[in-house]
matplotlib code that plots the C-alpha trace (Angstrom):
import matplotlib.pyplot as plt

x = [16.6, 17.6, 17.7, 17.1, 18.2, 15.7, 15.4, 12.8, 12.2, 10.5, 7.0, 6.9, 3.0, 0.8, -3.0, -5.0, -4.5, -0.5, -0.6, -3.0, -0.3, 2.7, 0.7, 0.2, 3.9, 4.3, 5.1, 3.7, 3.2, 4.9, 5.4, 7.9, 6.9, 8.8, 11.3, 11.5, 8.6, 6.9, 8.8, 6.5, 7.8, 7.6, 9.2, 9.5, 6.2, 8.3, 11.0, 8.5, 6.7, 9.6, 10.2, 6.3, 5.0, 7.2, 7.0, 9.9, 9.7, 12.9, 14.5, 14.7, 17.4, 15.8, 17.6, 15.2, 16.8, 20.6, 19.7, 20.0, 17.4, 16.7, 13.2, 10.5, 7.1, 3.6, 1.1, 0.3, -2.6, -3.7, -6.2, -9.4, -9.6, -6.2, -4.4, -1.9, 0.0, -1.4, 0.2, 3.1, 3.4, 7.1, 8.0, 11.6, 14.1, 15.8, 18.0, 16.9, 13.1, 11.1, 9.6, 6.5, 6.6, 5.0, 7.2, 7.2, 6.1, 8.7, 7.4, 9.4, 9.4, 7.0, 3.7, 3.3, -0.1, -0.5, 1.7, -1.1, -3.9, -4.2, -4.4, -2.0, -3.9, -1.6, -3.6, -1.4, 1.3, 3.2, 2.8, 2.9, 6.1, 7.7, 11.5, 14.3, 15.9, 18.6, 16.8, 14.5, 14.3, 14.0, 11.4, 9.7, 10.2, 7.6, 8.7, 5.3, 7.5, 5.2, 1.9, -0.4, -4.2, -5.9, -2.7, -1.7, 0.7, -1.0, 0.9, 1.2, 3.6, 6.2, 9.0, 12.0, 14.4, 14.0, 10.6, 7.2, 4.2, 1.2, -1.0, -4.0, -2.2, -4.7, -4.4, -3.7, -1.0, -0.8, -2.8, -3.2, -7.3, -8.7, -9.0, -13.2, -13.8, -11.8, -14.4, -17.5, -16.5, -16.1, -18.2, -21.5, -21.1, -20.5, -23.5, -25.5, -24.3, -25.3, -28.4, -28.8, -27.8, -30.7, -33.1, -32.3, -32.7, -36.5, -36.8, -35.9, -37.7, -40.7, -40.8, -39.6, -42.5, -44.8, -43.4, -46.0, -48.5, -48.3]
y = [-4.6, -1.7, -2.0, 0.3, -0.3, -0.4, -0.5, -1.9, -2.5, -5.9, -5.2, -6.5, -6.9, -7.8, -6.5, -3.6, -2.1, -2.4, -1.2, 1.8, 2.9, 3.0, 4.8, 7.6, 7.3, 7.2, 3.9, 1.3, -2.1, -4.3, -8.6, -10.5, -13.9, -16.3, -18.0, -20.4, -17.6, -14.8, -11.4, -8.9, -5.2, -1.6, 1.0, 4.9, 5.9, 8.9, 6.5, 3.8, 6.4, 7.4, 4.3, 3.3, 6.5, 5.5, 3.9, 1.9, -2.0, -2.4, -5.2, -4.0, -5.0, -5.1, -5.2, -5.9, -6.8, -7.1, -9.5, -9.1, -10.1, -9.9, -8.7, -7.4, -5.8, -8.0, -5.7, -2.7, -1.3, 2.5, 3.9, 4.7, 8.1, 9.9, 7.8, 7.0, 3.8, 0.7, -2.1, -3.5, -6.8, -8.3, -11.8, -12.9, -13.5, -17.1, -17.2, -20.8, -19.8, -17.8, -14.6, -12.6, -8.9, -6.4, -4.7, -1.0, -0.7, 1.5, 2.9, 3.9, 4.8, 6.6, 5.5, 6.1, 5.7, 8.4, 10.6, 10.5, 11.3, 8.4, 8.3, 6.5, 4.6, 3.3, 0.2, -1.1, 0.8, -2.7, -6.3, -8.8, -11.3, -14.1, -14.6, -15.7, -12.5, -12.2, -12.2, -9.5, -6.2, -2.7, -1.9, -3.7, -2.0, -1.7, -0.4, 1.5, 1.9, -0.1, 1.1, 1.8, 3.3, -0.1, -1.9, -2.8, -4.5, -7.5, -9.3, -12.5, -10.2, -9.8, -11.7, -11.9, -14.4, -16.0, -14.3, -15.3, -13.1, -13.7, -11.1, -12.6, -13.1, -11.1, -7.8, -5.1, -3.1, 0.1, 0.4, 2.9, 4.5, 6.5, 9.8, 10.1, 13.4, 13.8, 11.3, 13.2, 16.1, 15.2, 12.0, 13.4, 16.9, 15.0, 12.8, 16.3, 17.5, 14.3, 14.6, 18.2, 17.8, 14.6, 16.9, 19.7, 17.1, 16.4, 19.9, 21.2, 18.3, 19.3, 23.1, 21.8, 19.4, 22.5, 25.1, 23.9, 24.8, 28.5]
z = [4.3, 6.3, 10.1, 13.3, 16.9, 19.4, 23.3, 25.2, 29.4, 30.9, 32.2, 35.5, 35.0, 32.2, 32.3, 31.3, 34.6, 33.9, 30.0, 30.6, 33.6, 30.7, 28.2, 30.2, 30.7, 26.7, 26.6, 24.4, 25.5, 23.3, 22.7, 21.0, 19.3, 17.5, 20.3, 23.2, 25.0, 24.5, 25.7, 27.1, 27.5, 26.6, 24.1, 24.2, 22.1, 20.3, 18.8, 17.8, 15.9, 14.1, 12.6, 12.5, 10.5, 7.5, 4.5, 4.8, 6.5, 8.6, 11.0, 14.4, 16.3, 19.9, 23.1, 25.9, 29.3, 28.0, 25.5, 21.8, 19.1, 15.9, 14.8, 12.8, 13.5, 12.9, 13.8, 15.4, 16.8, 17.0, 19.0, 16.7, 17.7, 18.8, 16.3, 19.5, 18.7, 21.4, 21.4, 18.8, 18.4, 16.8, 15.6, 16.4, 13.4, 12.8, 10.4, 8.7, 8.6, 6.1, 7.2, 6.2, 6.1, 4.1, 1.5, 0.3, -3.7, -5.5, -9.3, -11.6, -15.1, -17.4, -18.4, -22.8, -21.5, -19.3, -21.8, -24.3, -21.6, -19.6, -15.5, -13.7, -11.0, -7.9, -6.0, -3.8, -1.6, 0.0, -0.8, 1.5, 0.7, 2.2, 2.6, 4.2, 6.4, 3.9, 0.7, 2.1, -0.1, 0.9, -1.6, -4.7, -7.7, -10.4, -13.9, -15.8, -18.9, -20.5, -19.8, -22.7, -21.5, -20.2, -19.4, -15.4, -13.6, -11.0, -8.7, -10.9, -13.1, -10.1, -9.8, -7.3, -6.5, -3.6, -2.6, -2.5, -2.9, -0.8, -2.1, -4.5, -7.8, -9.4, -7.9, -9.5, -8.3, -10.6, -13.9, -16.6, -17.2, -19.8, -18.2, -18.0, -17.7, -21.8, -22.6, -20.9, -22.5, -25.8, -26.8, -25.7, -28.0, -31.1, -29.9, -29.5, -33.2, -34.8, -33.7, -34.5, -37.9, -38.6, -36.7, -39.4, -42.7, -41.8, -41.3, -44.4, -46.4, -44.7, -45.8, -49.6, -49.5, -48.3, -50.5, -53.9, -51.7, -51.7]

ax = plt.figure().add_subplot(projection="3d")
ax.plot(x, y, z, "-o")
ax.set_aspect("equal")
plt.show()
């Protein structure tokens, strides 16, 4: 998995009053979990975003008051209306232990499927995996070679060695649809000139039937 260097200053103060103060400063407040104690401090807002508007999951090796760890991000929260990132939380890395991290999906291939009119449908953009730091991948990838219309690929069907996926098993990641507007198009004007064509035998029975008359 790739990893990013970042630098971060002890708060002082922990509060509200204290986090509000280093937002307008564009600083987010950030905590590190996973050690001895928790590490409270902030990081530049521009580089976090950087790395935090991206698809990819990295490592971040953090340096907060001269010391060195090894760490990836657990949550982050944005503000609901400005979008502005609010607090970032990051769980320390030790070696021996399995971490959980949610991974990038990577398709490739062609779908036969969507080649004879299908739609590719893509459900899931990461999955959430758990790993030792070293067997940690930069992306899952997910083949569609395969994919006929009404076939999928679920997270049962994934397998990586040395990972385990968290996700509900039954999930479907990325499936192939018939396209339904083909469908709308075409299955009810056969319907219609079905029906037109019994409409029109009754018809012309009738004005045989009425023609002795005259």
């Amino acid at each position: 998995m790739k990893t990013v260097s970042l630098s971060g200053s002890l708060r002082e103060n922990v509060g509200k009053k204290d986090a509000k103060k280093h937002r307008k400063e564009f600083k987010v407040p950030c905590v590190m979990y996973g050690g001895k104690e928790q590490i409270h401090f902030v990081a530049e807002e521009k580089v976090l975003m950087k790395v935090m508007h991206t698809p990819i999951a990295y490592i971040f090796n953090l340096n907060v008051g001269g010391q060195e760890y090894s760490t990836i991000v657990q949550d982050v929260q944005y503000h609901p209306v400005t979008d502005r990132m609010l607090h970032v939380d990051f769980m320390q890395i030790i070696p021996e232990k399995q971490v959980t991290i949610g991974v990038p999906i990577k398709i490739i291939g062609t779908a036969p499927g969507v080649l004879r009119g299908g739609r590719l449908i893509k459900k899931m953009r990461k999955l959430i995996i758990k790993a030792l730091v070293q067997d940690l991948p930069d992306d899952l990838t997910v083949s569609i070679d395969g994919l006929e219309i009404g076939d999928s690929v679920k997270v049962s069907d994934m397998k990586f060695e040395n990972v385990s996926f968290l996700d509900p098993a039954s999930s479907v990641i990325v499936g192939v649809r018939t396209a339904r507007a083909v469908v709308e198009e075409v299955v009810p004007g056969a319907e219609g000139a079905a029906a037109a064509t019994a409409a029109a035998a009754p018809a012309e029975g009738a004005k045989k039937a009425e023609a002795p008359k005259k």
